[in-house]
C-alpha positions in Angstrom: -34.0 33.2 23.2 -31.8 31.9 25.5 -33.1 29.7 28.3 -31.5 29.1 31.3 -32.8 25.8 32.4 -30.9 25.9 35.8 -33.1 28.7 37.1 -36.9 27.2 37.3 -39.5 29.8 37.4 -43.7 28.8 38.0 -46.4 28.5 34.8 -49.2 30.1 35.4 -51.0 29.8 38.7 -54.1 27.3 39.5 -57.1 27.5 38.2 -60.5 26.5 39.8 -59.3 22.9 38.8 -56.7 23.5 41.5 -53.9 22.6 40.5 -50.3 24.8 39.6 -48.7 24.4 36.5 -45.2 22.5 37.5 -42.0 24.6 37.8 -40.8 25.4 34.5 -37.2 26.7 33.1 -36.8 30.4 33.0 -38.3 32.0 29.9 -39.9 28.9 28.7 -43.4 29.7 29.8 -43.3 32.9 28.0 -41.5 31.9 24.7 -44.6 28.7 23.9 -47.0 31.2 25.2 -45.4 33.8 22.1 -45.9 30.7 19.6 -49.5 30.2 20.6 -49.9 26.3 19.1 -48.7 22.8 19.4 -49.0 20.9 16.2 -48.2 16.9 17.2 -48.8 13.6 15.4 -49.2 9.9 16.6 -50.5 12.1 20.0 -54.6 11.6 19.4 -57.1 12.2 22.9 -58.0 8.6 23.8 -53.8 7.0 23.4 -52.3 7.1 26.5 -54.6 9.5 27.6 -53.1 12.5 25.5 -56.8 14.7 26.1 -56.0 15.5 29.6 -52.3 16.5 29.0 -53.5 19.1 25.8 -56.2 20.2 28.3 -53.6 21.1 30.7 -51.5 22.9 28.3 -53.8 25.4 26.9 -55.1 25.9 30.2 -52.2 26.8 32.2 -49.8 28.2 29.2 -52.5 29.1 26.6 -51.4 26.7 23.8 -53.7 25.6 21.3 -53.9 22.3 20.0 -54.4 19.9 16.8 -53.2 16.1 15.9 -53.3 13.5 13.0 -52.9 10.5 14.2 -50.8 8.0 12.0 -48.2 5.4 13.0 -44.8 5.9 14.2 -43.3 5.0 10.4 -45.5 7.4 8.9 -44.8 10.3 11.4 -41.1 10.1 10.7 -42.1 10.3 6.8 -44.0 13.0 7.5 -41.6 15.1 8.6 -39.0 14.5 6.1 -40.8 15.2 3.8 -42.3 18.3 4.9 -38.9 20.1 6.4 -38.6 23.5 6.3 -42.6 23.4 5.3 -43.0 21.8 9.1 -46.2 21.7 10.5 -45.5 19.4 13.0 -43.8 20.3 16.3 -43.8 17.2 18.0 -45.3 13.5 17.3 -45.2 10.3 19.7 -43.3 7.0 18.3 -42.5 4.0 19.7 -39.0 2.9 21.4 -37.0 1.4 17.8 -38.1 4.4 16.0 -36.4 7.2 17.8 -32.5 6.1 16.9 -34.1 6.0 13.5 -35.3 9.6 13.4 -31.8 10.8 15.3 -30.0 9.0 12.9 -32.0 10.7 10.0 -31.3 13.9 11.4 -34.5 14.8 11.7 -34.7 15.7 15.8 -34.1 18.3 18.2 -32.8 17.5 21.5 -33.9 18.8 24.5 -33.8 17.3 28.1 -36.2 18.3 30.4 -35.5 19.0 34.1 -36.5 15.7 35.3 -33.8 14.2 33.5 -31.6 12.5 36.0 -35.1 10.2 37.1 -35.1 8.6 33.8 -33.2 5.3 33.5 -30.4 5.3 31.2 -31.9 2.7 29.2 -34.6 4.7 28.4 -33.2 7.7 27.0 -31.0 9.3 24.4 -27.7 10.2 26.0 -27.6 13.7 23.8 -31.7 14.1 25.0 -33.2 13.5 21.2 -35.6 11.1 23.2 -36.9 9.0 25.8 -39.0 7.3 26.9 -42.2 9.0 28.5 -44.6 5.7 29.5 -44.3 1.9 28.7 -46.2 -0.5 27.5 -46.0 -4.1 27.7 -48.2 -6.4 24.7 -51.2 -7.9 26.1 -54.5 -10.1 25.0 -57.7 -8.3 25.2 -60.2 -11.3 24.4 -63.9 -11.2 23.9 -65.6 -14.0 26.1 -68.8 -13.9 24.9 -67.0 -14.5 21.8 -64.5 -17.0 22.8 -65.7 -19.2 25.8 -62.0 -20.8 26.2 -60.2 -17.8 26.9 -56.5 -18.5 25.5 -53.8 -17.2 28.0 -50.3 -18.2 26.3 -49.7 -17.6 22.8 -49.2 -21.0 22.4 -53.1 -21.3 23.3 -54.0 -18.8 20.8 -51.9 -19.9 17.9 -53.7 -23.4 18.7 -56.8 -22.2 19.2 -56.8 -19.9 16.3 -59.2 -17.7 17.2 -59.7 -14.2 14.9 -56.9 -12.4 16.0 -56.5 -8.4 15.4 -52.8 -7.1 15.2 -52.6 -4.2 13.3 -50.3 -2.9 10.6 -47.3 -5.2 11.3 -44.2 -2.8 9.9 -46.1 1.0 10.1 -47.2 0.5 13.9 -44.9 0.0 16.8 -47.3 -1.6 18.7 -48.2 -4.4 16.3 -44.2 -4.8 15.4 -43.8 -5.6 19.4 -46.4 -7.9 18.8 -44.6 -10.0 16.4 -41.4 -9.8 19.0 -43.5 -11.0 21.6 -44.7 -14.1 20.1 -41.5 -14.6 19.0 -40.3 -14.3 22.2 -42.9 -16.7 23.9 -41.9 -19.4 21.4 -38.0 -19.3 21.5 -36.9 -16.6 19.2 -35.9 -13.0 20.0 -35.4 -9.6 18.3 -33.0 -11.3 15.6 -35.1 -14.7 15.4 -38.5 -14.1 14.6 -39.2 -17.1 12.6 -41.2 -18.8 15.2 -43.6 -16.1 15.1 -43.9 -15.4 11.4 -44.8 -19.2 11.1 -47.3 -19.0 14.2 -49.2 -15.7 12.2 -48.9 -17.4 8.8 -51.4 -20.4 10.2 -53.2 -17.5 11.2 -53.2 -15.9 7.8 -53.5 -19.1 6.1 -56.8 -19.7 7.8 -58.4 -16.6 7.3 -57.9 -15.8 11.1 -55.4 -12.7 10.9 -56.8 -9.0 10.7 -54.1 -6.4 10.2 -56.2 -3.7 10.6 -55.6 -1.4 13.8 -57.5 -2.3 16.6 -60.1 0.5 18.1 -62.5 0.4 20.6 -65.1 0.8 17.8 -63.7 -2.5 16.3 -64.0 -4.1 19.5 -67.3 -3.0 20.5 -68.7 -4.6 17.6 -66.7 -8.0 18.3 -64.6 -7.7 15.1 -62.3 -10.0 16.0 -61.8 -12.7 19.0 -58.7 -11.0 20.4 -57.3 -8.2 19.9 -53.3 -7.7 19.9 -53.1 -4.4 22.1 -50.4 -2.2 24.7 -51.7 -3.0 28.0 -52.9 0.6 28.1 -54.7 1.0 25.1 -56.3 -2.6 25.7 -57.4 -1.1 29.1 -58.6 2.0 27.9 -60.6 0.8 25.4 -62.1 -1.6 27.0 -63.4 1.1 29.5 -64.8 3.0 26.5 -67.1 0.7 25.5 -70.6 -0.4 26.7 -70.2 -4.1 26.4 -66.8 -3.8 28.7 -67.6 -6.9 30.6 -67.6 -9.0 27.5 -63.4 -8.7 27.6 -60.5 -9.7 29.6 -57.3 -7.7 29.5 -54.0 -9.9 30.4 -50.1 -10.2 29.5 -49.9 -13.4 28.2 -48.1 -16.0 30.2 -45.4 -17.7 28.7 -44.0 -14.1 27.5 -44.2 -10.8 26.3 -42.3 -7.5 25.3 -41.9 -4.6 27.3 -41.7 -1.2 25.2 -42.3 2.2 25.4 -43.0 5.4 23.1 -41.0 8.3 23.1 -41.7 11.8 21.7 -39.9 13.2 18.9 -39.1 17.0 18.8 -39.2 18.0 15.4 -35.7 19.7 13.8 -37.7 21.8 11.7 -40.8 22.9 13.6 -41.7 26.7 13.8 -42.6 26.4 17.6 -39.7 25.1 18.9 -40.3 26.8 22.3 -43.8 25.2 22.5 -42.6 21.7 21.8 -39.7 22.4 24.2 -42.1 23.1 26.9 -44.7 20.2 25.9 -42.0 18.0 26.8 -41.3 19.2 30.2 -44.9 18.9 30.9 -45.2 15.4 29.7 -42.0 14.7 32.3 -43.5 16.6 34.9 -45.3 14.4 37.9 -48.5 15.8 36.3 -47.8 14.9 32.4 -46.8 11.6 34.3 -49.8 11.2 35.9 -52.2 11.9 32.9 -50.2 9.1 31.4 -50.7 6.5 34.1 -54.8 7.9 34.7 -54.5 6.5 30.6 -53.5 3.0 32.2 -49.7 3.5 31.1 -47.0 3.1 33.0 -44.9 6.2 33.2 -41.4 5.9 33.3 -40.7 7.9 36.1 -43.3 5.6 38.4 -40.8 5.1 41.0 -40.6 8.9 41.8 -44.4 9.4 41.6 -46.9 8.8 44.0 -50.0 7.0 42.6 -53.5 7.6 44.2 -55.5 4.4 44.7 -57.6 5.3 41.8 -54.6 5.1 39.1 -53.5 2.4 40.6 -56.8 0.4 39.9 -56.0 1.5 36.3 -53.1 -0.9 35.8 -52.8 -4.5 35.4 -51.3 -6.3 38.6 -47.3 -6.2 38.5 -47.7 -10.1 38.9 -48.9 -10.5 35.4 -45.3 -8.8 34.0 -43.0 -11.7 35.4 -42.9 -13.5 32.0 -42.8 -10.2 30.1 -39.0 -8.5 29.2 -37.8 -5.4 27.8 -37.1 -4.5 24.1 -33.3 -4.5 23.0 -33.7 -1.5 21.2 -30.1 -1.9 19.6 -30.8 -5.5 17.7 -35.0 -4.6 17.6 -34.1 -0.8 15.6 -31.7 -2.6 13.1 -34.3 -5.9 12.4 -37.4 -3.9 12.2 -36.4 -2.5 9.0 -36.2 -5.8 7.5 -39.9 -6.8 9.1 -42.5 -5.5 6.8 -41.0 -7.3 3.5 -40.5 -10.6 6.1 -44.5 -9.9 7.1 -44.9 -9.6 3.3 -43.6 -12.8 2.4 -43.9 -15.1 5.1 -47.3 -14.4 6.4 -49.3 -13.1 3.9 -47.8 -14.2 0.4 
């Protein structure tokens, strides 16, 4: 079918929830509501709060839903390896690993109609992805746990609390970890030494857990602090009955500003339905059920926020010492990181 994208028609109308479906290109609506089903990965209910976006979509355009979450490295397997035997229409990776699944030839593009608000950093000129929300690493530390609450990474490292990072060279999230501390003590995507040495004390002393944080892990105090995306450290932390044992922060002497962007998949069989999950997710409502899941959305400056959301994020004070990836060097030396993790840290 051929969509016209410069003519916008409406979804379907309100429900009793009250609110429209945004404007959508011509024939779009239609064509995901022939294919019935979304199939995603990386894209689970409590990340970035992805629930409420799926619940909009089968209510207003009648798609179906299902997920398995797995890490941006293992999405990008997954559909290799399955290609013309796709099941999955669209997954959620982080920033360095969409040039890696362009350059594998392995994506669709498709820019939505909210195009021109995205910044040009953020986005694939030829629209195989961007960036839908950011996330920025931050501490989420247990202070019934840990009485001195370390707010630097040069605190931690000397403190050396139990710290929980996650699968260092699988997971986006605990990959910007890494860059972060690098970043905090001198080194930057292509000098990560300092941090590899920081974590290796870590290791060494029996004080490194590279499993992937949860709120389930938290709740039960498995480690001291806990590694995390601002929004999933705030998110889980309002998850869990013993919320007021943690403090969510960005760390002060630095961090790493990121994002995750979808990937639509080359191969899928519903290429209309991913085409029109992706306008949704750009849409000031997708962008708004992002930012309700404490993310920042990447269209923020075009959005207006109610009071409530805004509560949900962390003070923009708290970003000063924080910068943004350099997805050119960071796509290149992630590749190299999990045998560097391998050998350095945990050999």
């Amino acid at each position: 079918m051929n969509l016209n994208r410069r003519h916008l028609v409406l979804g379907l109308a309100a429900t009793g929830l009250g609110r429209a479906a945004p404007a959508q290109p011509a024939g779009l609506v239609e064509a995901a509501r022939a294919e019935g089903r979304i199939q995603s990965v990386g894209m689970p209910d409590d990340w970035a709060n992805w629930r409420a976006t799926w619940a909009d979509l089968q209510r207003l355009y009648g798609l179906a839903h299902g997920d398995t979450d797995m890490s941006s490295a293992e999405e990008i397997a997954k559909i290799e390896a399955e290609r013309a035997n796709a099941s999955v229409d669209i997954g959620d990776v982080g920033f360095e690993f969409g040039p890696i699944a362009k350059a594998r030839g392995i994506t669709r593009a498709y820019k939505p109609t909210t195009w021109a608000q995205l910044p040009d950093w953020a986005r694939d000129a030829d629209g195989h992805w961007a960036l839908a929300y950011t996330g920025t690493i931050a501490f989420a530390v247990n202070k019934r746990l840990l009485r001195d609450v370390p707010r630097s990474w040069k605190a931690l490292f000397a403190a050396q609390p139990r710290v929980m990072i996650g699968a260092v060279g699988r997971a986006a999230q605990a990959n910007a970890a890494v860059l972060a501390a690098a970043h905090a003590l001198g080194g930057d995507e292509t000098r990560l030494q300092p941090a590899l040495q920081a974590f290796a004390q870590l290791a060494k002393a029996r004080k490194l857990l590279g499993t992937d944080p949860s709120p389930a892990l938290m709740e039960r105090g498995e480690a001291e602090v806990f590694l995390l995306w601002d929004f999933n450290a705030l998110s889980y932390r309002d998850k869990l009955p013993n919320a007021a044992d943690y403090e969510v922060f960005i760390p002060a002497d630095g961090s790493i500003t990121s994002g995750y962007t979808t990937l639509l998949n080359k191969f899928s069989k519903r290429p209309h339905a991913g085409d029109l999950v992706r306008e949704y997710i750009f849409s000031d409502a997708g962008q708004l059920n992002l930012a309700r899941g404490n993310a920042r959305p990447i269209r923020i400056e075009h959005l207006a926020l109610p009071e409530d959301v805004k509560k949900k994020l962390l003070p923009v004070a708290q970003y000063q010492a924080a910068r943004a990836l350099k997805p050119q060097l960071w796509t290149e030396e992630v590749k190299k990181l999990p045998r560097a993790w391998q050998r350095e840290v945990l050999a």
